[in-house]
TIVO-2410 file (N, C-alpha, C; in nm, 3 decimals):
# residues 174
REC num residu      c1      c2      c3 atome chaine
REC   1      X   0.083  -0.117   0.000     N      A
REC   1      X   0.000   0.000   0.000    CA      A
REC   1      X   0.089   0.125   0.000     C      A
REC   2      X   0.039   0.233  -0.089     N      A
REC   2      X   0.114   0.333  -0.092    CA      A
REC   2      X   0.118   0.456   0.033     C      A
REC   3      X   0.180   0.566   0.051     N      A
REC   3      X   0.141   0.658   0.142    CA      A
REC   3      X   0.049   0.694   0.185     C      A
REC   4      X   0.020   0.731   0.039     N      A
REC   4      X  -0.142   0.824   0.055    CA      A
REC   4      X  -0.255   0.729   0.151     C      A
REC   5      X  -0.242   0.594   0.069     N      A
REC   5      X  -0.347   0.514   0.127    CA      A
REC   5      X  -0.338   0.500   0.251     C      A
REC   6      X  -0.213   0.444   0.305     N      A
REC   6      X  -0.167   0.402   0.468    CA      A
REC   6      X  -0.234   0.598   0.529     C      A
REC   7      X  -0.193   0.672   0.496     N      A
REC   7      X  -0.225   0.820   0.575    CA      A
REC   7      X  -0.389   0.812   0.559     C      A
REC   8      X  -0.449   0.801   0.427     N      A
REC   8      X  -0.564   0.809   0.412    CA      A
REC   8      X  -0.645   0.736   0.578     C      A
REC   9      X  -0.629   0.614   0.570     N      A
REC   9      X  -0.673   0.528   0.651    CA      A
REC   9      X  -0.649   0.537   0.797     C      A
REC  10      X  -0.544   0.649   0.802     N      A
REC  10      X  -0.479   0.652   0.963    CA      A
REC  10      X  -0.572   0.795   1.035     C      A
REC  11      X  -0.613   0.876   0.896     N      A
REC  11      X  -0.692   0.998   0.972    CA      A
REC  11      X  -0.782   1.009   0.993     C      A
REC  12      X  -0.847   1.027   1.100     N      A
REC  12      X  -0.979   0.981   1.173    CA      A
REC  12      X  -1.088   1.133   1.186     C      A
REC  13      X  -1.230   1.065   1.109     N      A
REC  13      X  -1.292   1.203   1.095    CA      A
REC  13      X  -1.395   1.196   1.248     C      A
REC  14      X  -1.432   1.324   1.267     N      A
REC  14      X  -1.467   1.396   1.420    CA      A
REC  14      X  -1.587   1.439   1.385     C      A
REC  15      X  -1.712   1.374   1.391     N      A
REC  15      X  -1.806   1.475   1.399    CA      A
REC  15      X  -1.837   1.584   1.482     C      A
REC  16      X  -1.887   1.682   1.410     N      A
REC  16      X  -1.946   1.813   1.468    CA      A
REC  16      X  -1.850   1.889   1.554     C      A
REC  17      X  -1.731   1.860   1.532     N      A
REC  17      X  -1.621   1.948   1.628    CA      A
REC  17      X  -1.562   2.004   1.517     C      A
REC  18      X  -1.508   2.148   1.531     N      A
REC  18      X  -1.511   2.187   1.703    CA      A
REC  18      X  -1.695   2.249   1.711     C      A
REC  19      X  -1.807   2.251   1.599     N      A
REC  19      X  -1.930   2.259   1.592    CA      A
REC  19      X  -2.002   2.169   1.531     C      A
REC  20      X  -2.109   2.205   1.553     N      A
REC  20      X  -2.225   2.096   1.496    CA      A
REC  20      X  -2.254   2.111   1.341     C      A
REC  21      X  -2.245   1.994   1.249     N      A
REC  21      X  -2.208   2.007   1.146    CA      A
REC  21      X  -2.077   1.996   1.072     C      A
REC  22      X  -1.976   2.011   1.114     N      A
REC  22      X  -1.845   2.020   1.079    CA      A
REC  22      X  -1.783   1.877   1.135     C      A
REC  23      X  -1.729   1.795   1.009     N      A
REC  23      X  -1.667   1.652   1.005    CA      A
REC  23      X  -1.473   1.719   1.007     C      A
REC  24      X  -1.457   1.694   1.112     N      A
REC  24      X  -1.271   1.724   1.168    CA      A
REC  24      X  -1.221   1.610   1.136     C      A
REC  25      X  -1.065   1.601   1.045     N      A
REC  25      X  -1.020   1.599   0.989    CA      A
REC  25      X  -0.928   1.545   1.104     C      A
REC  26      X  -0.906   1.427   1.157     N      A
REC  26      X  -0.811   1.402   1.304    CA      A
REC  26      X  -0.664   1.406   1.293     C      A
REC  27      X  -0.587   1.451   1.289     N      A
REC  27      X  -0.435   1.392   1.250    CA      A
REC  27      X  -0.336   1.316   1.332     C      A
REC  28      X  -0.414   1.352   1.438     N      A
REC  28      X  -0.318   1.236   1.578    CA      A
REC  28      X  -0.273   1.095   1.544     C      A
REC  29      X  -0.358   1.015   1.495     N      A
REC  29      X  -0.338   0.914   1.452    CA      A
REC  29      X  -0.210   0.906   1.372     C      A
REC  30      X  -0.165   0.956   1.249     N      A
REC  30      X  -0.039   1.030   1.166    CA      A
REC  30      X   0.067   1.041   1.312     C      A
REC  31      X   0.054   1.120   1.394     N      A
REC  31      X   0.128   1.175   1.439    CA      A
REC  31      X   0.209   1.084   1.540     C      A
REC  32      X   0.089   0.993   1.621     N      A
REC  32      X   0.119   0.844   1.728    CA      A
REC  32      X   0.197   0.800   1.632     C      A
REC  33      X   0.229   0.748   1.522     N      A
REC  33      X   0.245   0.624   1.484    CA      A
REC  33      X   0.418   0.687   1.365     C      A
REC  34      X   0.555   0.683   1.450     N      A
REC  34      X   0.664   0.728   1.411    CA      A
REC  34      X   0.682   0.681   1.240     C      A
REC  35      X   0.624   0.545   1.187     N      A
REC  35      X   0.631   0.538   1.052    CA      A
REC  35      X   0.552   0.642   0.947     C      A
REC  36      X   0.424   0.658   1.014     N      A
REC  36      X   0.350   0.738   0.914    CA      A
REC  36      X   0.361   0.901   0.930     C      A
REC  37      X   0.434   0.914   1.019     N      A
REC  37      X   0.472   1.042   1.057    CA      A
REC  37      X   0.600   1.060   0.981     C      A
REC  38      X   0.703   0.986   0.933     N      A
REC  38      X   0.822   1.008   0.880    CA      A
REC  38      X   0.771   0.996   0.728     C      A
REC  39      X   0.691   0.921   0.733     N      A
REC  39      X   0.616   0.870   0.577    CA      A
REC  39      X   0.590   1.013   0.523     C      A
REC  40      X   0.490   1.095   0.638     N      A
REC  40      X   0.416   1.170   0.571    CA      A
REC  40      X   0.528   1.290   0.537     C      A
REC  41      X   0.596   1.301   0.651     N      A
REC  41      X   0.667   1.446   0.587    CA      A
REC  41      X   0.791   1.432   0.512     C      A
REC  42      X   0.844   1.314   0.482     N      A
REC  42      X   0.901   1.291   0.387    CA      A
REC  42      X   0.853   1.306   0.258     C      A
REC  43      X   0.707   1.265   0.210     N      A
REC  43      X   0.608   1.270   0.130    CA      A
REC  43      X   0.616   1.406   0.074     C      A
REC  44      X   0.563   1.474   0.202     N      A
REC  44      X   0.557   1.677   0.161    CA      A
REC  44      X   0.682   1.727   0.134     C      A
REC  45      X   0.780   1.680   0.181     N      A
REC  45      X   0.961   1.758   0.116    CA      A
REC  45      X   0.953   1.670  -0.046     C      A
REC  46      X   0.958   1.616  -0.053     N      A
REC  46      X   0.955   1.548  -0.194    CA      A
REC  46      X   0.950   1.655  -0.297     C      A
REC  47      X   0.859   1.710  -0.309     N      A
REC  47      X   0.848   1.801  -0.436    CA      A
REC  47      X   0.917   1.870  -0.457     C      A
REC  48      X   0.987   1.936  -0.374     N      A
REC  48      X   1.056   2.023  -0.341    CA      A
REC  48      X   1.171   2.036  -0.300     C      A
REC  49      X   1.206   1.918  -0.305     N      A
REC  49      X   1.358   1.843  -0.294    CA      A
REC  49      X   1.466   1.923  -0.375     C      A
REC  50      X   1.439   1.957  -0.521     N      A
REC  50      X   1.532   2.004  -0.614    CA      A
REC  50      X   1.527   2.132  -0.641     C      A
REC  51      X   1.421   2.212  -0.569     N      A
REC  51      X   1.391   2.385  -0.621    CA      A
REC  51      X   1.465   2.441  -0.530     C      A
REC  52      X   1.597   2.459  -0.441     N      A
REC  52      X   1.645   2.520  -0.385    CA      A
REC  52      X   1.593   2.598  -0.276     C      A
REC  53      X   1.528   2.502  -0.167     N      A
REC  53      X   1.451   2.590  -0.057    CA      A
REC  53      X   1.555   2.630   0.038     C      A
REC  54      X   1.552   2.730   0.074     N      A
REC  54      X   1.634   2.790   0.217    CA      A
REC  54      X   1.603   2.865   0.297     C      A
REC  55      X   1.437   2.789   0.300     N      A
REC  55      X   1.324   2.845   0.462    CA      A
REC  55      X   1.217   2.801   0.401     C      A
REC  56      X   1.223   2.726   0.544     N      A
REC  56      X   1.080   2.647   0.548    CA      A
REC  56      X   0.960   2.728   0.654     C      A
REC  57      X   0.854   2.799   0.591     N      A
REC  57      X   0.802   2.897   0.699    CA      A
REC  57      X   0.696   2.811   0.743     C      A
REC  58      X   0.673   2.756   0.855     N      A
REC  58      X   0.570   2.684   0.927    CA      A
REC  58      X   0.477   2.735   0.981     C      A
REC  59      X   0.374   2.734   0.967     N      A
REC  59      X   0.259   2.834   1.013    CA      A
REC  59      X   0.197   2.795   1.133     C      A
REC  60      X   0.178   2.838   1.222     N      A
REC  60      X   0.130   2.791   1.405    CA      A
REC  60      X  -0.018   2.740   1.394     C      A
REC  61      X  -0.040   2.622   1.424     N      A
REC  61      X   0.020   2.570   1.481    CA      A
REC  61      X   0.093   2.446   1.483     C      A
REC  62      X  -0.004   2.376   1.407     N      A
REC  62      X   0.013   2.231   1.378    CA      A
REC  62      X   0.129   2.224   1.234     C      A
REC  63      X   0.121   2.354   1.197     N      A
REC  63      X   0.242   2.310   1.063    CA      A
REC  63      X   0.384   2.339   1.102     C      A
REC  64      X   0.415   2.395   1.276     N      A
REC  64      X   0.506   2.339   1.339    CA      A
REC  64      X   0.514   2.177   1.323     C      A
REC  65      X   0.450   2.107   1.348     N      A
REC  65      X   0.492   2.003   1.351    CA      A
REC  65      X   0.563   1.913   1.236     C      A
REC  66      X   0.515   1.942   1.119     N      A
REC  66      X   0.550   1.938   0.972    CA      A
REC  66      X   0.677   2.002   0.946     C      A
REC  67      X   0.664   2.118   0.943     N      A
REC  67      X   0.772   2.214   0.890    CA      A
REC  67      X   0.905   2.206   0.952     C      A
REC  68      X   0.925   2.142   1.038     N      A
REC  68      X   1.047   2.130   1.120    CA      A
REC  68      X   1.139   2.011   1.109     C      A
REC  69      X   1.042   1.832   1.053     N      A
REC  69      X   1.140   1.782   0.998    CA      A
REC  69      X   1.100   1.817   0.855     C      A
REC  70      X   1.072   1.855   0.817     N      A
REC  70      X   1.019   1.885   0.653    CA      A
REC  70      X   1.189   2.023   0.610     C      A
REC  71      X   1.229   2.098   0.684     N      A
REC  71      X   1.323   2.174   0.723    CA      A
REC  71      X   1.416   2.119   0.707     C      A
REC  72      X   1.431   2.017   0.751     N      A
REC  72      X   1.582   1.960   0.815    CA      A
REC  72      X   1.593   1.852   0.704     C      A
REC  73      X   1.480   1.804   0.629     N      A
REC  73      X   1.505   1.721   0.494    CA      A
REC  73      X   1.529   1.809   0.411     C      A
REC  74      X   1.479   1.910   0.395     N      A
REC  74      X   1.562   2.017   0.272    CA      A
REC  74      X   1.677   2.059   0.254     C      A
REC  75      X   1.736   2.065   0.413     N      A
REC  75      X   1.847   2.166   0.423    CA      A
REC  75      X   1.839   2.278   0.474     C      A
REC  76      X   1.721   2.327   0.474     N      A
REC  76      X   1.650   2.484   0.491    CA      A
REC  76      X   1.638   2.498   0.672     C      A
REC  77      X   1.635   2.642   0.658     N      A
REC  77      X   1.587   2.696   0.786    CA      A
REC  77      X   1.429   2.694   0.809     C      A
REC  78      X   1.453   2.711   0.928     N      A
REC  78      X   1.254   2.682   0.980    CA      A
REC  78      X   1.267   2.825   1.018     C      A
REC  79      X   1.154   2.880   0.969     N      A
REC  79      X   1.082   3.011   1.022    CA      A
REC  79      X   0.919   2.997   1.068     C      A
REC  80      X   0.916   3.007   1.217     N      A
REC  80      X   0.824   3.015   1.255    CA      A
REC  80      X   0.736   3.115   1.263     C      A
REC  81      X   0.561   3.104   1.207     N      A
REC  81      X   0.446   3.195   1.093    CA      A
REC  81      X   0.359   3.172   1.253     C      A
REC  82      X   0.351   3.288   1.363     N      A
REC  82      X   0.268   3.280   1.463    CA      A
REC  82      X   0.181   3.391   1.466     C      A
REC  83      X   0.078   3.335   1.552     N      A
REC  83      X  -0.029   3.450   1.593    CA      A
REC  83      X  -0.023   3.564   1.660     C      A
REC  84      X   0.001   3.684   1.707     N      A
REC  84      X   0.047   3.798   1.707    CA      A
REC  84      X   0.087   3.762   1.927     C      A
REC  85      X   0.220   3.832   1.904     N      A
REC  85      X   0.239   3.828   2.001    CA      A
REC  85      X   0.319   3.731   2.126     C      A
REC  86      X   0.356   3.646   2.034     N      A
REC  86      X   0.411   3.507   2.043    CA      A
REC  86      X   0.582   3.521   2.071     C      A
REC  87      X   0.622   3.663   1.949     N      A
REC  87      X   0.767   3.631   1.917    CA      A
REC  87      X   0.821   3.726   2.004     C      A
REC  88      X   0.968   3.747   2.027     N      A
REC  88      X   1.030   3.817   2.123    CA      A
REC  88      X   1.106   3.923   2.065     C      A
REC  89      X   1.116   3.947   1.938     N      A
REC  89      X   1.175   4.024   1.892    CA      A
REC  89      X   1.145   4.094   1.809     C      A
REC  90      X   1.195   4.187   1.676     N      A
REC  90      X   1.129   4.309   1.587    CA      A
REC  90      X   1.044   4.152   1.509     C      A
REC  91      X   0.942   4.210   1.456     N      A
REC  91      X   0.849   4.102   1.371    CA      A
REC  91      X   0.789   4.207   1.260     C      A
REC  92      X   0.789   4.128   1.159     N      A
REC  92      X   0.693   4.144   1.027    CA      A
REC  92      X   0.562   4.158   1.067     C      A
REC  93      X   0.439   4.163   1.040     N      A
REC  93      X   0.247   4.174   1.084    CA      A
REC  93      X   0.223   4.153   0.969     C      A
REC  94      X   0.132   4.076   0.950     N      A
REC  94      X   0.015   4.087   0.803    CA      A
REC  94      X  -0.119   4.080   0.898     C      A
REC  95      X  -0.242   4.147   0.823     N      A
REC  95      X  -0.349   4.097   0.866    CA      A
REC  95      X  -0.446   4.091   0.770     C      A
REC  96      X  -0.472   3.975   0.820     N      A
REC  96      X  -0.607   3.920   0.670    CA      A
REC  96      X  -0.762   3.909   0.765     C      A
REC  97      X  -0.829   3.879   0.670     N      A
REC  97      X  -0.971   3.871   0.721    CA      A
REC  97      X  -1.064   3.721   0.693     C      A
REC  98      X  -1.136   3.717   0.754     N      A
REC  98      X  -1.179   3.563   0.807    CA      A
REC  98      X  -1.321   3.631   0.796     C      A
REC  99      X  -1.412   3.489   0.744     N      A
REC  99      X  -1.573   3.515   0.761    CA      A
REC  99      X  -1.637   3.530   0.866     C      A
REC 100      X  -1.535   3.601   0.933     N      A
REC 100      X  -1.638   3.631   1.096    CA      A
REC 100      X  -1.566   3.760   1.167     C      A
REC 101      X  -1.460   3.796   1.078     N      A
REC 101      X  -1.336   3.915   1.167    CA      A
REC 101      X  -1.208   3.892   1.074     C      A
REC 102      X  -1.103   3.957   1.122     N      A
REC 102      X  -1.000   3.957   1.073    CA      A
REC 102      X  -0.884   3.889   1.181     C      A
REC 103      X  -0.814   3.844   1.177     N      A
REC 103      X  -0.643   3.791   1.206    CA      A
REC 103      X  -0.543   3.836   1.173     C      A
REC 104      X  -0.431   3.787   1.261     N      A
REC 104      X  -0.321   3.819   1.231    CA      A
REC 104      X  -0.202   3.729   1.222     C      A
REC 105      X  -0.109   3.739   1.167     N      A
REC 105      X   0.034   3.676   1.153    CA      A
REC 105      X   0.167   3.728   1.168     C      A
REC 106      X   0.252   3.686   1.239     N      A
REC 106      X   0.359   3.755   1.204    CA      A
REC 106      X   0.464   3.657   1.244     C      A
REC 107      X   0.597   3.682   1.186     N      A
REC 107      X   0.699   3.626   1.207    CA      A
REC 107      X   0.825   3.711   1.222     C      A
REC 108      X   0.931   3.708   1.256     N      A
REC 108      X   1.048   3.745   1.289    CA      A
REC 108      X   1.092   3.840   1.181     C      A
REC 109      X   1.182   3.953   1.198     N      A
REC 109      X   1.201   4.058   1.052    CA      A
REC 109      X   1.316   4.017   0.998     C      A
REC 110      X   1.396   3.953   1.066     N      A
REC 110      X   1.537   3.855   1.039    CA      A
REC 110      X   1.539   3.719   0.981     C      A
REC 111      X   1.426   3.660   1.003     N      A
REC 111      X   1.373   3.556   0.975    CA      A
REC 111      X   1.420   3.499   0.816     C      A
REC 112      X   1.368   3.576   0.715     N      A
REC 112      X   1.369   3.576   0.613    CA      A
REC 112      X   1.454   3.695   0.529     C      A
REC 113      X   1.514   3.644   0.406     N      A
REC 113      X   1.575   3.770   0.333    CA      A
REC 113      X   1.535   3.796   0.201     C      A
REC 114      X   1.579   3.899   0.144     N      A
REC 114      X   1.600   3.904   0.001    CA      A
REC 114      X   1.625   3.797  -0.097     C      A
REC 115      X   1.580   3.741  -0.132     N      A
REC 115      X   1.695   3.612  -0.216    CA      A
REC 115      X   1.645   3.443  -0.172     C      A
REC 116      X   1.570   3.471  -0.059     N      A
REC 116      X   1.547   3.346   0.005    CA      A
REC 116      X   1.466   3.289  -0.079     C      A
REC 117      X   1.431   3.133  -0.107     N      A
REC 117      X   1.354   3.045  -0.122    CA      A
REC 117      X   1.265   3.000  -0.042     C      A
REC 118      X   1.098   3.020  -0.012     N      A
REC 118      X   1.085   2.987   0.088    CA      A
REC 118      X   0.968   2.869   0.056     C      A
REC 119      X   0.939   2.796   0.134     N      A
REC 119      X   0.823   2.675   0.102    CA      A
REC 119      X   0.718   2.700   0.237     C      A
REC 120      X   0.620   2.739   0.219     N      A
REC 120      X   0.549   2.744   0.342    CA      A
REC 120      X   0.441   2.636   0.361     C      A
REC 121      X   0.482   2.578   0.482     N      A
REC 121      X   0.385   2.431   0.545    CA      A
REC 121      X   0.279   2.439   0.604     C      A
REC 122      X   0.156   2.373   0.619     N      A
REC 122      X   0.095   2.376   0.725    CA      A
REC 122      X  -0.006   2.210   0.733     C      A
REC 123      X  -0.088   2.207   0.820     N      A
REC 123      X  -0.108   2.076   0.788    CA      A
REC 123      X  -0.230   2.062   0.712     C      A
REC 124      X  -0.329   2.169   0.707     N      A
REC 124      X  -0.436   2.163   0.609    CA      A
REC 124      X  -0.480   2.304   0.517     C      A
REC 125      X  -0.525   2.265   0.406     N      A
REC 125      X  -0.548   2.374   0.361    CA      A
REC 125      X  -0.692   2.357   0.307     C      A
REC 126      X  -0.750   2.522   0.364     N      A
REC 126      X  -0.894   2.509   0.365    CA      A
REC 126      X  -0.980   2.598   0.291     C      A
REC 127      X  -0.958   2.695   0.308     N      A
REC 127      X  -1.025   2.845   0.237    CA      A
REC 127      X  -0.880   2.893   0.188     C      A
REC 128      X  -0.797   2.894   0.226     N      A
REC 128      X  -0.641   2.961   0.138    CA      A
REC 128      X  -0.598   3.037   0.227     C      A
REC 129      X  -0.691   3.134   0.357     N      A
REC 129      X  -0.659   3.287   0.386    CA      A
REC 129      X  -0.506   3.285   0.489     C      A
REC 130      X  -0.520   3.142   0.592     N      A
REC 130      X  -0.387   3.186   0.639    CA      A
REC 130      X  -0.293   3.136   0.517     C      A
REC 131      X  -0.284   3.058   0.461     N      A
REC 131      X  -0.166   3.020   0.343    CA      A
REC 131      X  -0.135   3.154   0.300     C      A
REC 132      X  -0.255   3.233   0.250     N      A
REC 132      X  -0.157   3.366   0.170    CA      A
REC 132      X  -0.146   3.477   0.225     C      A
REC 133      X  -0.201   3.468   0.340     N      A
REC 133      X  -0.147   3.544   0.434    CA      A
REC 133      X  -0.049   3.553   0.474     C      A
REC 134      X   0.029   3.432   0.510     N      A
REC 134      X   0.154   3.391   0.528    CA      A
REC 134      X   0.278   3.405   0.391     C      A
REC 135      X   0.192   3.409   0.313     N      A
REC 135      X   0.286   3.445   0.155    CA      A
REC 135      X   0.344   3.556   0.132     C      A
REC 136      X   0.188   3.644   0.153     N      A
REC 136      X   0.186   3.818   0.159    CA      A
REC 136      X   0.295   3.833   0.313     C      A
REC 137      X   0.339   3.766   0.421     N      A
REC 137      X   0.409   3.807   0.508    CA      A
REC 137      X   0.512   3.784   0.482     C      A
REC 138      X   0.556   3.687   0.378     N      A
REC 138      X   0.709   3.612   0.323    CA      A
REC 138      X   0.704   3.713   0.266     C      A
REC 139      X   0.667   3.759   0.148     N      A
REC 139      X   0.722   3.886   0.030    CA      A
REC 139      X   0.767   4.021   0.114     C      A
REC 140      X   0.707   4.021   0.174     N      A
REC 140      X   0.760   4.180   0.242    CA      A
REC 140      X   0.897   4.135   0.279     C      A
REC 141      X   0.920   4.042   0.302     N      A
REC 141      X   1.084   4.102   0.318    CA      A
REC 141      X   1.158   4.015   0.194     C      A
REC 142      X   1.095   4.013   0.052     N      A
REC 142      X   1.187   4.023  -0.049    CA      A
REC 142      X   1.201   3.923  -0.082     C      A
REC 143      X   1.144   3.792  -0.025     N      A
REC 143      X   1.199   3.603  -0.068    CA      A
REC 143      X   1.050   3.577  -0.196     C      A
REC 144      X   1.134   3.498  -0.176     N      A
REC 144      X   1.042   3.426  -0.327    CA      A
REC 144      X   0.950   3.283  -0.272     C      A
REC 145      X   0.844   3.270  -0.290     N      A
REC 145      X   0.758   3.120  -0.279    CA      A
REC 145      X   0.787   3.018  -0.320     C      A
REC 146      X   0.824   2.949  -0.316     N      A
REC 146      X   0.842   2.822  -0.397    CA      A
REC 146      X   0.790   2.745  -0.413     C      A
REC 147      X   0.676   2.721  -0.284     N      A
REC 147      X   0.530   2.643  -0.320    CA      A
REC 147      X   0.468   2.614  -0.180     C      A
REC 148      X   0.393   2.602  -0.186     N      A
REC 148      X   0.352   2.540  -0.022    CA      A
REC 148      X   0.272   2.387  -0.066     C      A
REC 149      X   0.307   2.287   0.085     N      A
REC 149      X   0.287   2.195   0.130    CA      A
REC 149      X   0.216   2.178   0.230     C      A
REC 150      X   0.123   2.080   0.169     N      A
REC 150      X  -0.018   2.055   0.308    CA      A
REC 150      X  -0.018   1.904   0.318     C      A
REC 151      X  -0.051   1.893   0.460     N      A
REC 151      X  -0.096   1.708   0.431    CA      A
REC 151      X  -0.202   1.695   0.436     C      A
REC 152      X  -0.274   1.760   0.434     N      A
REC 152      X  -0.465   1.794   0.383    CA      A
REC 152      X  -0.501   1.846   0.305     C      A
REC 153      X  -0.578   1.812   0.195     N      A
REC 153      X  -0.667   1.979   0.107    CA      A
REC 153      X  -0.779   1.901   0.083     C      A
REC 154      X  -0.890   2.017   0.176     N      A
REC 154      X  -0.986   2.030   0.156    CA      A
REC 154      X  -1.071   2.079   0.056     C      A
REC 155      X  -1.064   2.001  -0.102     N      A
REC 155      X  -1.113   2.068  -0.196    CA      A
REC 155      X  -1.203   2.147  -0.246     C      A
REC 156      X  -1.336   2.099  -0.147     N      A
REC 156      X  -1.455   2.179  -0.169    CA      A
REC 156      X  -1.460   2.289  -0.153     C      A
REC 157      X  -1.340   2.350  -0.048     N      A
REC 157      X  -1.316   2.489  -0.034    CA      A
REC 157      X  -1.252   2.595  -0.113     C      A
REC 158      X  -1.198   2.532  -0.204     N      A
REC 158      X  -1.124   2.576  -0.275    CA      A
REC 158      X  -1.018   2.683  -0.283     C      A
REC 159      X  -0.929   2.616  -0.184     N      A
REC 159      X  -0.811   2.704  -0.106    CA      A
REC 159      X  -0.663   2.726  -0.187     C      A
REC 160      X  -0.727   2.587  -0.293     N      A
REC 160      X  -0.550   2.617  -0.385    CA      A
REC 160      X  -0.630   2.749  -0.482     C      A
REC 161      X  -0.701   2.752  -0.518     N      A
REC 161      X  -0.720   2.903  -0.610    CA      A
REC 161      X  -0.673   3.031  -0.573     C      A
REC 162      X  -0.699   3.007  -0.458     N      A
REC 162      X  -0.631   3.191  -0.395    CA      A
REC 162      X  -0.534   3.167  -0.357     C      A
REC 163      X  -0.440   3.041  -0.384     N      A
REC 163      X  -0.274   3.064  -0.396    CA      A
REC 163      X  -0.206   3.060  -0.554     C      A
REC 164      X  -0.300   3.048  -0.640     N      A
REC 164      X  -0.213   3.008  -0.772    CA      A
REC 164      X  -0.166   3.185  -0.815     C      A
REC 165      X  -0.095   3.150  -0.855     N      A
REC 165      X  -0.031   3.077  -0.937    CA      A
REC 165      X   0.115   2.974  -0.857     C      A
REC 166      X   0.095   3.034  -0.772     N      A
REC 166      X   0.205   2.939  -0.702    CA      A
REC 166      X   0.213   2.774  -0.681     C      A
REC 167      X   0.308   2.705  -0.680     N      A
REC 167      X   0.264   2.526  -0.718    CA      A
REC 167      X   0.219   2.540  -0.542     C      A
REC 168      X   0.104   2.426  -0.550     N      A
REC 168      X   0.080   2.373  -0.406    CA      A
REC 168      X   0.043   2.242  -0.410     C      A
REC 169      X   0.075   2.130  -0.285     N      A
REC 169      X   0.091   2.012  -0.309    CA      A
REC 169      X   0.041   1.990  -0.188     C      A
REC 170      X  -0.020   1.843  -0.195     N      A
REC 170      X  -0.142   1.839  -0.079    CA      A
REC 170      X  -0.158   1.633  -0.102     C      A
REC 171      X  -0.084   1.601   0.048     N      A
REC 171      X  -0.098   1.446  -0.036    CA      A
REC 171      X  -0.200   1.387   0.030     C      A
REC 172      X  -0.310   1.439   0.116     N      A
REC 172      X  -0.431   1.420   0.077    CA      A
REC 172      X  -0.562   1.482   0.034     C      A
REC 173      X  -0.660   1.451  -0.044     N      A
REC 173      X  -0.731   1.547  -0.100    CA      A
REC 173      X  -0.904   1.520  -0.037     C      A
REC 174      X  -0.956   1.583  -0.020     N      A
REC 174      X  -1.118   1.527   0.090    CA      A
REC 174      X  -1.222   1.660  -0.055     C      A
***
């Protein structure tokens, strides 16, 4: 059995959490189990193996968990993509808006440079808004996208559209 399938089968759906109506997407299962956890983020560096990444920006929270050996299989630095207030030092801000209010992001102003390659992770992608939010926070200081990596996409939402043109890769699809 291939990846996809073994991951397919390991993620466990949640009714009505975190509301009523809404089928959650479990990833713990992935995460317990050290084969399908090396499986998977080996899986997500793959593509991206040969485009010269040198920052992997991980978005808080859960694409910490991804982005860090996903990082260390590239070669690349991990830059951590948090919710305002988190970091200790000068930081970048973006703020985007959500169907109920707006958010925020920010990461480190050192973090990233001019010239950089960056791949930004997270573990699902749903509506797009933190992904390019997090994009729009990479460009301000001058790096280039190289693609982002999900181990979820939620298609019906249609979250890779409001990242294209940029490549995005998603090794499972719901």
């Amino acid at each position: 059995m291939d990846a996809s399938s073994l991951l397919l089968q390991a993620v466990r759906d949640v009714p009505d959490f975190p509301k009523p109506g809404i089928i959650f997407k479990d990833i713990t299962p992935v995460l317990l189990d050290a084969r399908l956890f090396g499986m998977a983020t080996r899986a997500m560096a793959e593509p991206f193996g040969t485009v010269g990444i040198t920052r992997v920006a991980a978005i808080e929270s859960r694409g910490f968990m991804f982005g860090a050996p996903i990082a260390l299989q590239l070669g690349a630095g991990l830059v951590p993509v948090r919710k305002p207030g988190k970091l200790p030092s000068a930081r970048e801000r973006v703020e985007y808006s959500l169907e109920y209010g707006t958010d925020a992001l920010e990461m480190h102003s050192d973090a990233i440079s001019r010239g950089d390659r960056v791949l930004i992770v997270d573990d699902v992608l749903a509506t797009g808004g933190t992904a390019e939010a997090a994009a729009r926070l990479v460009r301000t200081c001058g790096a280039a996208i190289a693609g982002f990596s999900f181990l979820i996409e939620l298609g019906f939402l249609q979250g890779r559209s409001r990242l294209a043109p940029v490549r995005v890769e998603a090794l499972l699809r719901y």
